[in-house]
TIRORO-743930 format. One record per residue (C-alpha): residue number from 1; x, y, z. Coordinates in pm, whole numbers, m for minus. Layout:
<sites>
(NUM; (X; Y; Z)) ...
</sites>
This chain:
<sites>
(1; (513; m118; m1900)) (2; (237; m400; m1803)) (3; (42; m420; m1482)) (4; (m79; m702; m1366)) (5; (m159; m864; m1014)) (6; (146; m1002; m871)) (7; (275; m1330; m835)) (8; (393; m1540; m526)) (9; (740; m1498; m726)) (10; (785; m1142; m662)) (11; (719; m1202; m294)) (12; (1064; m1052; m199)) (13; (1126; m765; m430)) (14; (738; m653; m344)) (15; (851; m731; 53)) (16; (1175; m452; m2)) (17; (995; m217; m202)) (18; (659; m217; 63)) (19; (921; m131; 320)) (20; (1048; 131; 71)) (21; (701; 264; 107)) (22; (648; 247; 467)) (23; (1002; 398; 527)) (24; (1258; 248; 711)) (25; (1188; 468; 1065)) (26; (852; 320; 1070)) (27; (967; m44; 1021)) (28; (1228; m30; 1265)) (29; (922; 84; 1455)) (30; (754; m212; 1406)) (31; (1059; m422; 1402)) (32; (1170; m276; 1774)) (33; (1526; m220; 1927)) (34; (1635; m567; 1928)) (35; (1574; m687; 1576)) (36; (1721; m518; 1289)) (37; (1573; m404; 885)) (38; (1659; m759; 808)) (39; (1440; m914; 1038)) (40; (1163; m674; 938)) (41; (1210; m798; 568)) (42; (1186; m1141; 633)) (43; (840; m1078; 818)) (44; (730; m870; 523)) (45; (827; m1135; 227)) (46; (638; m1381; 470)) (47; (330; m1158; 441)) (48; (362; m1119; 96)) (49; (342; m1511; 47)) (50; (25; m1524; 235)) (51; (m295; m1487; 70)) (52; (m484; m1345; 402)) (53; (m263; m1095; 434)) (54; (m279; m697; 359)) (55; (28; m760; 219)) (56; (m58; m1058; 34)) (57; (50; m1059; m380)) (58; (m334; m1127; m431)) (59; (m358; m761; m287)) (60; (m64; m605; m510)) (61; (m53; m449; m815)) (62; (251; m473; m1032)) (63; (419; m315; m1303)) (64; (732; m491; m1526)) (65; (918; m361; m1778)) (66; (941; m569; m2106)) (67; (1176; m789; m1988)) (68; (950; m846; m1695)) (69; (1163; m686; m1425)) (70; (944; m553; m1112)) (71; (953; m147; m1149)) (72; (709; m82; m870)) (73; (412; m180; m683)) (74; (94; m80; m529)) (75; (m59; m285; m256)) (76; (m416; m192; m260)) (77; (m739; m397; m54)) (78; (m1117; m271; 19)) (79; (m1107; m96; 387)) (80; (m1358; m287; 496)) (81; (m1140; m611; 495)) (82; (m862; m407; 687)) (83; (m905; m577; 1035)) (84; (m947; m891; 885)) (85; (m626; m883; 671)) (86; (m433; m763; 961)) (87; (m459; m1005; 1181)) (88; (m145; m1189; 951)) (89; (71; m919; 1066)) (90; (m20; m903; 1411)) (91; (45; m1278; 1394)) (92; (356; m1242; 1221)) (93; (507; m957; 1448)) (94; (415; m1105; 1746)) (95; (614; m1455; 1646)) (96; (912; m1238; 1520)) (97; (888; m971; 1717)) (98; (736; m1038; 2068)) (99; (509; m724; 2012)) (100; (156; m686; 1972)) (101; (m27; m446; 1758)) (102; (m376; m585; 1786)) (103; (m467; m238; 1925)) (104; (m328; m46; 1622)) (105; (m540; 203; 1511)) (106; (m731; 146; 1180)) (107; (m558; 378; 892)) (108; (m895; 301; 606)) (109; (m1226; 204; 654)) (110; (m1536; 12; 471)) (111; (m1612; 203; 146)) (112; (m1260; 293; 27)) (113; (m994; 106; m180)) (114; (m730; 186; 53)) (115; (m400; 237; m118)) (116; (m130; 72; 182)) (117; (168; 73; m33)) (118; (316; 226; m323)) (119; (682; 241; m456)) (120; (886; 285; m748)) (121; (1248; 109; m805)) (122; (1481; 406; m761)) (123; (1632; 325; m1136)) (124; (1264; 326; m1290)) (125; (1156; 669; m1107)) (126; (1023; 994; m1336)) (127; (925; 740; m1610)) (128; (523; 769; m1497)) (129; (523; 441; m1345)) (130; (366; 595; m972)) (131; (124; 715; m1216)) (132; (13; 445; m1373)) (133; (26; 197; m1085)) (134; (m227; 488; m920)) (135; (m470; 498; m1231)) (136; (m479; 125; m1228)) (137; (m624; 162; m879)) (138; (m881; 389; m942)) (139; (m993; 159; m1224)) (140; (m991; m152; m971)) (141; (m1207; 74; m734)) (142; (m1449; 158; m1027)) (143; (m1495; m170; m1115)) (144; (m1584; m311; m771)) (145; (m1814; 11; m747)) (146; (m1610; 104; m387)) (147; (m1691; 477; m365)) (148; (m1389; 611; m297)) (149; (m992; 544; m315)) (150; (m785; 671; 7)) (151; (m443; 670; 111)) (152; (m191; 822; 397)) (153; (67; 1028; 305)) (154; (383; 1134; 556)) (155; (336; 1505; 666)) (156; (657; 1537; 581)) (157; (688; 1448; 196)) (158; (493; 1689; m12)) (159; (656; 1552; m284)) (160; (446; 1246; m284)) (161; (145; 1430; m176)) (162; (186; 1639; m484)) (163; (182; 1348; m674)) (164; (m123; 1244; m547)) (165; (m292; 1548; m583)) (166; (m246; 1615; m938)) (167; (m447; 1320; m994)) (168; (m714; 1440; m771)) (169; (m663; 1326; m419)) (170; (m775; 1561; m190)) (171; (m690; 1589; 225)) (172; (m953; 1480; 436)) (173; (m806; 1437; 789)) (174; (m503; 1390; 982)) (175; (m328; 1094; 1176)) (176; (m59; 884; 1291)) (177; (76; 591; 1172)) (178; (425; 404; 1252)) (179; (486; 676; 1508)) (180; (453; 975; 1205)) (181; (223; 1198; 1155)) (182; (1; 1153; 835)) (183; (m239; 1306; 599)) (184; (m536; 1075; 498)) (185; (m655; 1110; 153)) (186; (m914; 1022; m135)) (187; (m1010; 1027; m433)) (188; (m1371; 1004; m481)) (189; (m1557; 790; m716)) (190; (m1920; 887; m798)) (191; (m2101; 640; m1054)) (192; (m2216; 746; m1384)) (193; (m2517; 646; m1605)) (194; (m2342; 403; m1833)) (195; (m2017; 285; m1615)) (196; (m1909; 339; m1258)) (197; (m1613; 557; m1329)) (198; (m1400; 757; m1103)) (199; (m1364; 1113; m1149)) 
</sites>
């Protein structure tokens, strides 16, 4: 397995797998009644091709298998950048969509790497790759000294917030997001004397 940043290339398999992530009640959300999954998707891939977007492939991790297929991804981006980066989508959704989300509330904040999307190809699953994809993040995080690495989780998938707390993440609130309610939570960085490592 080799993770890299991602390439403009892999804008469409990273668009399907970050609506993998969000789930597909929550883009349907997003998408509304009168467009359909498809529609969503071709919004997302657009996002992906951007470079100001959250979404953007400057903002995704990747990990291929040696004969450089996509096994998953991990769309990660400092929180303080969030309102910045999101303008793309509210740009995007309102062209597509004919909705605005200027008003959405903010899910990260300045001071975390804030983990938006991860997910696995359903063929590559229980082979560590989640794993990996999540250590590479904390090691981004270290090395741009941000203090702390936070994601949301779905209330209703302890599965995945298992995963995330065997590597240390810890619950430190609760919200909404895409209409479901969420757990928000990091893993906390504190610098040492010779590197800025994440523990």
């Amino acid at each position: 397995m080799k993770i890299t940043q991602a390439s403009p290339h892999d804008s469409a398999v990273i668009a399907r797998l970050i609506m993998l992530a969000m789930n597909h009640d929550c883009c349907q959300y997003f998408a509304g009644e009168h467009h359909t999954l498809a529609d969503f998707e071709r919004m997302m891939t657009r996002l992906v091709e951007r470079d100001d977007s959250q979404y953007s492939h400057r903002n995704t991790l990747v990990a291929h298998d040696e004969d450089s297929k996509v096994m998953g991804i991990l769309v990660c981006y400092d929180g303080k950048d969030l309102r910045k980066l999101r303008q793309a989508f509210v740009e995007e959704a309102f062209a597509a969509f004919g909705r605005d989300f200027s008003s959405m509330d903010d899910e990260t904040e300045a001071g975390e790497l804030y983990l938006d999307s991860l997910a696995v190809e359903p063929r590559y699953r229980h082979r560590g790759v989640a794993t990996a994809l999540l250590k590479e993040a904390i090691g981004v995080a270290s090395r741009r000294s941000i203090p702390a690495v936070g994601l949301l989780v779905d209330q209703g998938n302890p599965s995945a917030e298992r995963l995330y707390q065997n590597l240390g993440f810890k619950r430190v609130n609760e919200c909404r997001w895409g209409g479901h309610p969420m757990f928000h939570l990091q893993y906390m960085c504190t610098p040492k004397r010779s590197s800025d490592d994440c523990q």
